[in-house]
N, C-alpha and C positions, 0 to 999 in steps of 0.2 A: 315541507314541500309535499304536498298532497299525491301533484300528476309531473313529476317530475317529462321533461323533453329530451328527448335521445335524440345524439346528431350523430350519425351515419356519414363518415367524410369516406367519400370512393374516389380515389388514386385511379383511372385507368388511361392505356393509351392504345390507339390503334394503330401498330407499327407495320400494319398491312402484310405482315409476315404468317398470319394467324386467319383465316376466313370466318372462323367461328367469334367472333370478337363482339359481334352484332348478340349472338345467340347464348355465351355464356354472360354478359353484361345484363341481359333479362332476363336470365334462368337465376340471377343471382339477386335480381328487385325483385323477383319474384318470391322468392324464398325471402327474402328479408321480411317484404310485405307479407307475406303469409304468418312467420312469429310475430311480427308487430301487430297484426290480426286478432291471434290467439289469445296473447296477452295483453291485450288492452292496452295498450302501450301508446304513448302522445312523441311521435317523432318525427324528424326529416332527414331523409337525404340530399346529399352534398354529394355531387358529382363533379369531381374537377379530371378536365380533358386536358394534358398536357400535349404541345405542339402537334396539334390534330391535320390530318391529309385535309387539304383545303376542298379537295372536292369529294369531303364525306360528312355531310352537315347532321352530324352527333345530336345536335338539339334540336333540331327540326323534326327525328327521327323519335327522338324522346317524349319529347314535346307532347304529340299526335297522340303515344300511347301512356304515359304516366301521369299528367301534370296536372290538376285540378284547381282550378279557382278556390 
């Protein structure tokens, strides 16, 4: 296997106990995409939102800034 695929599974939840939830969740694709950058690396993340506040649309919000055709 040549270009081997890395899968990045991310566990978060926004317990709305935290304001920063938005800001470390992006400081942290950030930093990932920036290793996976460096090294050459063929990978995805997997973000799973367990029982998300209904009025904070997580992938609308992702969506907009991460996700590339």
């Amino acid at each position: 296997m040549n270009n081997p695929k890395i899968s990045f599974v991310i566990a978060a939840r926004n317990g709305e106990h935290d304001k920063s939830f938005l800001t470390r969740l992006r400081t942290m694709l950030r930093l990932r995409s920036v290793f996976v950058a460096r090294h050459h690396l063929s990978c995805e993340f997997i973000l799973v939102q367990y029982n998300p506040p209904k009025n904070q649309p997580l992938y609308e919000y992702l969506n907009g800034i991460y996700c590339q055709p």
